[in-house]
N, CA, C and O atoms as a Maestro MAE file, in Angstrom:
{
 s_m_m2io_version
 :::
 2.0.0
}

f_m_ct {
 s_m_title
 :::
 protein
 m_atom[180] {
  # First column is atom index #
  i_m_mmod_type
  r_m_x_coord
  r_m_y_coord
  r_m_z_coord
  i_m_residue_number
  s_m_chain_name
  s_m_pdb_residue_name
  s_m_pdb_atom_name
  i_m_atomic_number
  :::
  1 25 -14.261 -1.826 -17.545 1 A "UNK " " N  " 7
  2 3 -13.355 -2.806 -17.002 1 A "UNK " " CA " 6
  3 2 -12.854 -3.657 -18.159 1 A "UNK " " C  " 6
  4 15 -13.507 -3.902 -19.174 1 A "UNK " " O  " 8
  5 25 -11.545 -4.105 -17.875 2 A "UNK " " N  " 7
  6 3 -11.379 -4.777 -19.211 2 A "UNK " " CA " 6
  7 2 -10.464 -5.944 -18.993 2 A "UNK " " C  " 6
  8 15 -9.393 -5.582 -18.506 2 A "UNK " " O  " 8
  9 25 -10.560 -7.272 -19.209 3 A "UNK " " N  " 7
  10 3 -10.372 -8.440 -19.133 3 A "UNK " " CA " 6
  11 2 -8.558 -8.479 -19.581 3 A "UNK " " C  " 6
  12 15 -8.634 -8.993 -20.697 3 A "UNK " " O  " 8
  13 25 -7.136 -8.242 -19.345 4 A "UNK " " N  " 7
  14 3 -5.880 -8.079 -19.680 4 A "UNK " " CA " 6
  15 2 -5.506 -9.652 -20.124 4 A "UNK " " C  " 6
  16 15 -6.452 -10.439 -20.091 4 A "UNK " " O  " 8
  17 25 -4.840 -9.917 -20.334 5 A "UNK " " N  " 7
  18 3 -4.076 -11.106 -21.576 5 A "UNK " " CA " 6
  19 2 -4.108 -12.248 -20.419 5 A "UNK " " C  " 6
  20 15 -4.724 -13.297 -20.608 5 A "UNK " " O  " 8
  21 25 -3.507 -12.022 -19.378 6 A "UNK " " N  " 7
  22 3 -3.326 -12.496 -18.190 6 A "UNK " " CA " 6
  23 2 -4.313 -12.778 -16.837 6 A "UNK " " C  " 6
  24 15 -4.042 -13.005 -15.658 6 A "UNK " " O  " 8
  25 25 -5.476 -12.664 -17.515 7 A "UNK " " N  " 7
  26 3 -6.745 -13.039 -16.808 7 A "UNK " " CA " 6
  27 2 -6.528 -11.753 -15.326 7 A "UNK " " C  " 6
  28 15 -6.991 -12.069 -14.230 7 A "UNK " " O  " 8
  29 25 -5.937 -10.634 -15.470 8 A "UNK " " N  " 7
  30 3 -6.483 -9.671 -14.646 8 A "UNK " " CA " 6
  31 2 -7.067 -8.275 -14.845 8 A "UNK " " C  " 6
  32 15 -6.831 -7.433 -15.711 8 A "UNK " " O  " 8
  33 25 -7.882 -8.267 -13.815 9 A "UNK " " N  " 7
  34 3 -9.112 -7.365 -14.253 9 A "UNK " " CA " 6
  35 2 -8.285 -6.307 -13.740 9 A "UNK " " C  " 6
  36 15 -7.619 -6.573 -12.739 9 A "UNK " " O  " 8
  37 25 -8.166 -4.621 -14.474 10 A "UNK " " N  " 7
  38 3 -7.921 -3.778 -14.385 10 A "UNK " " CA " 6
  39 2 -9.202 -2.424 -14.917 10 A "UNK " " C  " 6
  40 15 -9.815 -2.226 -15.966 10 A "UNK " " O  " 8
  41 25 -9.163 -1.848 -13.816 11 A "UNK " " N  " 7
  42 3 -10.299 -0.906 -13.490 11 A "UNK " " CA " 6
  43 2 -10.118 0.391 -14.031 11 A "UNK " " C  " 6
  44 15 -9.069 0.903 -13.641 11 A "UNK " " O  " 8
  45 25 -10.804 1.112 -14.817 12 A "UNK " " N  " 7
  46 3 -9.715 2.356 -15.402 12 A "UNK " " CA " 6
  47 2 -11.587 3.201 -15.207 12 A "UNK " " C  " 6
  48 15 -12.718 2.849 -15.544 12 A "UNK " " O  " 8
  49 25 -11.053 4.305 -14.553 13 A "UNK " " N  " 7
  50 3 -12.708 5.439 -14.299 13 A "UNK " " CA " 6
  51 2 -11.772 7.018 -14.669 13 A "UNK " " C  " 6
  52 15 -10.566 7.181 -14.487 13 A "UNK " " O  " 8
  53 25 -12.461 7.728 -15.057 14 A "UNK " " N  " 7
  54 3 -12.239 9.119 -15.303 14 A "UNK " " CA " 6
  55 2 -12.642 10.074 -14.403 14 A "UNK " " C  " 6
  56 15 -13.827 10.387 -14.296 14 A "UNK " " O  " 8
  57 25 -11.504 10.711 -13.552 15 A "UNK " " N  " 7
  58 3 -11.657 11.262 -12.684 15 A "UNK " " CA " 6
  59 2 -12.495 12.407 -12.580 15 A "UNK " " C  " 6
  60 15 -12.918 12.633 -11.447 15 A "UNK " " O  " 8
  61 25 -12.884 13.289 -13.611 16 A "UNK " " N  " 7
  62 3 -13.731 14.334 -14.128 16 A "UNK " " CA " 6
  63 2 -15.119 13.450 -13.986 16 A "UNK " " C  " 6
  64 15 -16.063 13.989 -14.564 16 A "UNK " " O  " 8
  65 25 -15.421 12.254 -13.362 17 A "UNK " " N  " 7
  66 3 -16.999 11.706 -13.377 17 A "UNK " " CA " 6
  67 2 -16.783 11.761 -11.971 17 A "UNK " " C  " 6
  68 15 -17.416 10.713 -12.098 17 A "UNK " " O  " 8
  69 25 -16.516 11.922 -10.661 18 A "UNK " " N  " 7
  70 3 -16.274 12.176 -9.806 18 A "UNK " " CA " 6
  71 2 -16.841 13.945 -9.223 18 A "UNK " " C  " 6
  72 15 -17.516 14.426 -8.313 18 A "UNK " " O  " 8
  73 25 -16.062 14.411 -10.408 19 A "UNK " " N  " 7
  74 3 -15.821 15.581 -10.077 19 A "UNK " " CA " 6
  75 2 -17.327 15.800 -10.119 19 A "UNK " " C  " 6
  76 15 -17.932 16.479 -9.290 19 A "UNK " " O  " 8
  77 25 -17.777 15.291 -10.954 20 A "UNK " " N  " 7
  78 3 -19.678 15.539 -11.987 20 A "UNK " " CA " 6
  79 2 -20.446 15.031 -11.032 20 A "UNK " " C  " 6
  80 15 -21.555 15.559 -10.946 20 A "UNK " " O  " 8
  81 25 -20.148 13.955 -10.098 21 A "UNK " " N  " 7
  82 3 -21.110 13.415 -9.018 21 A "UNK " " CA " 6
  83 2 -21.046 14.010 -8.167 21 A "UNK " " C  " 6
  84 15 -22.158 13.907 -7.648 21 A "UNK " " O  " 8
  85 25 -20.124 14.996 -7.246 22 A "UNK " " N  " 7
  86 3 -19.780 15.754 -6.054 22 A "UNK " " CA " 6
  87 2 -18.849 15.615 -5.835 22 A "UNK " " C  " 6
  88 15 -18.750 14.389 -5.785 22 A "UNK " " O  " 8
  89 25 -17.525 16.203 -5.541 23 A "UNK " " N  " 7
  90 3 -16.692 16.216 -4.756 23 A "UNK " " CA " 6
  91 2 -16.459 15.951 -3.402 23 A "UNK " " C  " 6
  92 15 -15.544 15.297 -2.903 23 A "UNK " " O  " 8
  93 25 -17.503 16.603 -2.799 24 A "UNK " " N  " 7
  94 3 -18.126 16.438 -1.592 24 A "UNK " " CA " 6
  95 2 -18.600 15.232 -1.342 24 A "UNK " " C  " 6
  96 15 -18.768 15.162 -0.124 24 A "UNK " " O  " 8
  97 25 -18.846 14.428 -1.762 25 A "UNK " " N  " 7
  98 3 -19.370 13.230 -1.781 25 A "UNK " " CA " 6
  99 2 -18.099 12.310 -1.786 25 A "UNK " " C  " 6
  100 15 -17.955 11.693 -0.730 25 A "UNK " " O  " 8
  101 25 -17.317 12.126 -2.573 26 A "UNK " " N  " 7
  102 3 -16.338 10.715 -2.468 26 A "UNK " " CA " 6
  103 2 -15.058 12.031 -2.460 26 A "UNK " " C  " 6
  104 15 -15.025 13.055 -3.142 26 A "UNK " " O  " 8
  105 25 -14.369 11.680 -1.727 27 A "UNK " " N  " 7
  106 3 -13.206 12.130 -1.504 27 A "UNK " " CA " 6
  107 2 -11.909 11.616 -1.182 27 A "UNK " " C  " 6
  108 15 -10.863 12.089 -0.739 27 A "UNK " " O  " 8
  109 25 -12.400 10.276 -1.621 28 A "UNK " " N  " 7
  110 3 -10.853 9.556 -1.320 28 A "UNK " " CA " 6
  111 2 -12.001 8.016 -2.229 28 A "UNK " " C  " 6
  112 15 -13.221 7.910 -2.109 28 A "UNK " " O  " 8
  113 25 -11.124 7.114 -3.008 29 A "UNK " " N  " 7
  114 3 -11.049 6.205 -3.747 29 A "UNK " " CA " 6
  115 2 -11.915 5.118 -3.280 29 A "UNK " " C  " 6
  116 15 -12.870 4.902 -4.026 29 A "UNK " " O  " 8
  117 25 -11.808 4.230 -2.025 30 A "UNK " " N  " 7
  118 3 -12.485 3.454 -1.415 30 A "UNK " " CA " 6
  119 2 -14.271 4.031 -1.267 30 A "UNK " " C  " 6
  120 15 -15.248 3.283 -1.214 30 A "UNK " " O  " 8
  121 25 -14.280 4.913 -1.243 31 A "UNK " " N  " 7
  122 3 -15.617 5.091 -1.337 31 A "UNK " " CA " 6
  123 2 -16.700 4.976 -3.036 31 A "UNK " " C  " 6
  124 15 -17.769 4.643 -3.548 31 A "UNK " " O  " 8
  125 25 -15.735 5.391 -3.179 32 A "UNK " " N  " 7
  126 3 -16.296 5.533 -4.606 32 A "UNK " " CA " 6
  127 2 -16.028 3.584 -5.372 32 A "UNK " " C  " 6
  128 15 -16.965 3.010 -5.926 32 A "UNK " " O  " 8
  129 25 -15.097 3.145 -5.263 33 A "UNK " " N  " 7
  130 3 -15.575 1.889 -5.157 33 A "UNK " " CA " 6
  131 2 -16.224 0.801 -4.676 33 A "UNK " " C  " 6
  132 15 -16.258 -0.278 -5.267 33 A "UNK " " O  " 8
  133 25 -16.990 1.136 -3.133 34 A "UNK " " N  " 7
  134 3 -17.913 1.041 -2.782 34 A "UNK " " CA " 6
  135 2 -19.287 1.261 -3.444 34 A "UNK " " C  " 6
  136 15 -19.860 0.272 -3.899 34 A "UNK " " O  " 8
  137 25 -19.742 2.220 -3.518 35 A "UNK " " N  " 7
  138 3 -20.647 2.647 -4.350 35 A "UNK " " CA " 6
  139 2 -20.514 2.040 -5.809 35 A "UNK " " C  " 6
  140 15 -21.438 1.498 -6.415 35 A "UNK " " O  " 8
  141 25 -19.301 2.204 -6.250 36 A "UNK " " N  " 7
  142 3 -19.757 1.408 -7.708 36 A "UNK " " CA " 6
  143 2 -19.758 -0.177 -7.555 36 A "UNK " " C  " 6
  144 15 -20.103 -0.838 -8.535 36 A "UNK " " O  " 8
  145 25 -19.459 -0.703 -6.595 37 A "UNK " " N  " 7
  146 3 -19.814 -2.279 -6.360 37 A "UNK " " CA " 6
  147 2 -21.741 -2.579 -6.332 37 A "UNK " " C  " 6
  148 15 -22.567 -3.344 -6.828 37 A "UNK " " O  " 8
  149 25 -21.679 -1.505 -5.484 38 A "UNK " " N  " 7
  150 3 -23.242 -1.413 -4.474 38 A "UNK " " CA " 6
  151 2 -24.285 -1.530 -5.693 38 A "UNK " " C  " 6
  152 15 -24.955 -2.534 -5.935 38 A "UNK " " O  " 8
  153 25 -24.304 -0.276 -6.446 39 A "UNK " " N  " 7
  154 3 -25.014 0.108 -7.758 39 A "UNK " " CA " 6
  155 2 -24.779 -0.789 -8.561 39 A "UNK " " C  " 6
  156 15 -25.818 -1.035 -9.173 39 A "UNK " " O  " 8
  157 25 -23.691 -1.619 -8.993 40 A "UNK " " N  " 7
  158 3 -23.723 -2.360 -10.028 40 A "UNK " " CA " 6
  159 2 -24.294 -3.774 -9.612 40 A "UNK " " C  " 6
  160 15 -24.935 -4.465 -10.404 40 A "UNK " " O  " 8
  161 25 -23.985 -4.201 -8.160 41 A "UNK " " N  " 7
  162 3 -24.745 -5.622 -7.558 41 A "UNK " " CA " 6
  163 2 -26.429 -5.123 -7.697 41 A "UNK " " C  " 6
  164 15 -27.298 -5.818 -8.223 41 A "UNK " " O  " 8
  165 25 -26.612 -3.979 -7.193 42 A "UNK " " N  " 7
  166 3 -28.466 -3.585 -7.230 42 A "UNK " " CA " 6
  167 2 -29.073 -3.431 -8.352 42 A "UNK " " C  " 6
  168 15 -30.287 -3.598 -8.466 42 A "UNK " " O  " 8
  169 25 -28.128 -3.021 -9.523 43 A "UNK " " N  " 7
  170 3 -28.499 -3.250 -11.093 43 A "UNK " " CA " 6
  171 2 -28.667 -4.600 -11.834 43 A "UNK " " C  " 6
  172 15 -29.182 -4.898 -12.911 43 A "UNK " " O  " 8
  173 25 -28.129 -5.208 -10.994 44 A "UNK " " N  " 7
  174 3 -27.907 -6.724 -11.790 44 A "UNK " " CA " 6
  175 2 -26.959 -6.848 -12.882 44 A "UNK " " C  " 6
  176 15 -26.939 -7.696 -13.774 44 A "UNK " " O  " 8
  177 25 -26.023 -5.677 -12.634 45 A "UNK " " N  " 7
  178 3 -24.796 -5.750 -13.856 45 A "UNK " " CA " 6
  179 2 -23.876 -6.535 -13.237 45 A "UNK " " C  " 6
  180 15 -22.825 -6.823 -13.810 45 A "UNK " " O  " 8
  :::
 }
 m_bond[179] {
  # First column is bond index #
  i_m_from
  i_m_to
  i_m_order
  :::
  1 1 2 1
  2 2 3 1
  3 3 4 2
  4 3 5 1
  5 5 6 1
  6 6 7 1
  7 7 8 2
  8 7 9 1
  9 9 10 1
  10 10 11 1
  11 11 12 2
  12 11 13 1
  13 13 14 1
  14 14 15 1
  15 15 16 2
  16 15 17 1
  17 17 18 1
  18 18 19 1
  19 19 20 2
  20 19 21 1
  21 21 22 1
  22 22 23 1
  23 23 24 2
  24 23 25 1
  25 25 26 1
  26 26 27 1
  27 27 28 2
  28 27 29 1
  29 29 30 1
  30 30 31 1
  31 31 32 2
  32 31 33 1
  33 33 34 1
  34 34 35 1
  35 35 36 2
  36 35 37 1
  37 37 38 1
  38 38 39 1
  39 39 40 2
  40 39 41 1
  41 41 42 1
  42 42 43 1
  43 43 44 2
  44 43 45 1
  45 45 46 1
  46 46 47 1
  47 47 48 2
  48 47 49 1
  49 49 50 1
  50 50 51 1
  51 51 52 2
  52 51 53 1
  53 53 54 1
  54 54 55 1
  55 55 56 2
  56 55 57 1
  57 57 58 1
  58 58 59 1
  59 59 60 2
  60 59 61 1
  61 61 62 1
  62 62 63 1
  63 63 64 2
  64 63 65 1
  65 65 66 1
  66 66 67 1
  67 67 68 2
  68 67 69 1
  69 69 70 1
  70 70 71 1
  71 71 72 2
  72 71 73 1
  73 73 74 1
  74 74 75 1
  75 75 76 2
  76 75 77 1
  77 77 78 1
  78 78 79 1
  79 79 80 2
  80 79 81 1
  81 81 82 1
  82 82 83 1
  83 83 84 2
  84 83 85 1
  85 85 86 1
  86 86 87 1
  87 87 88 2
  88 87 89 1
  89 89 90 1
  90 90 91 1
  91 91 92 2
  92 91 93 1
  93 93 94 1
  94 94 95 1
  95 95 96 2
  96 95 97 1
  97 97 98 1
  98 98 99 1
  99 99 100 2
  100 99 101 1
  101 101 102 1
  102 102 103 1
  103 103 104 2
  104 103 105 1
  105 105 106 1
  106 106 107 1
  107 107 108 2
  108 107 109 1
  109 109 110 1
  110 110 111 1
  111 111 112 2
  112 111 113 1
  113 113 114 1
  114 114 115 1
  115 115 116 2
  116 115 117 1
  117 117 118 1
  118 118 119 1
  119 119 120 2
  120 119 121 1
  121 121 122 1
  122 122 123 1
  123 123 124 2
  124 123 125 1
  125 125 126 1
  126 126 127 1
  127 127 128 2
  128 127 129 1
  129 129 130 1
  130 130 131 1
  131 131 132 2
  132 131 133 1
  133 133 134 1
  134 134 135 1
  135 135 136 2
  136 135 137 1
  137 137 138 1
  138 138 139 1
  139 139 140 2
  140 139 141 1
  141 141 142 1
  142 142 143 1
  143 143 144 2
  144 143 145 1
  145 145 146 1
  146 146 147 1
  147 147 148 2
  148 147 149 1
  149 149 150 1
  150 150 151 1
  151 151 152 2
  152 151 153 1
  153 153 154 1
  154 154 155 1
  155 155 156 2
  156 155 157 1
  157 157 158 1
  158 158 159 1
  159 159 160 2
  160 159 161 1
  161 161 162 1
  162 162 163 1
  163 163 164 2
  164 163 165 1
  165 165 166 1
  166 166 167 1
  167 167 168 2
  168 167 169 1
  169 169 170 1
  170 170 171 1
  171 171 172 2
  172 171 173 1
  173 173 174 1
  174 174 175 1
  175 175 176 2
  176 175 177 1
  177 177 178 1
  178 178 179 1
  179 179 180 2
  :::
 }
}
């Protein structure tokens, strides 16, 4: 994630890490940002 000039946060993920977690698994965008909210609040990141 990276902090832009203009104090907005823009999200940039590589779609080939998707592909590496399941396909079957997230298949549309909202999920998969779900999960990376979830994991990163339970990590303490």
């Amino acid at each position: 994630m990276k902090i832009e000039k203009d104090n907005k946060l823009r999200l940039q993920f590589d779609i080939h890490t998707i592909e590496h977690l399941g396909v079957q698994m997230y298949k549309t965008l909202p999920p998969v940002l779900s999960e990376l909210i979830s994991n990163s609040y339970d990590a303490d990141a």
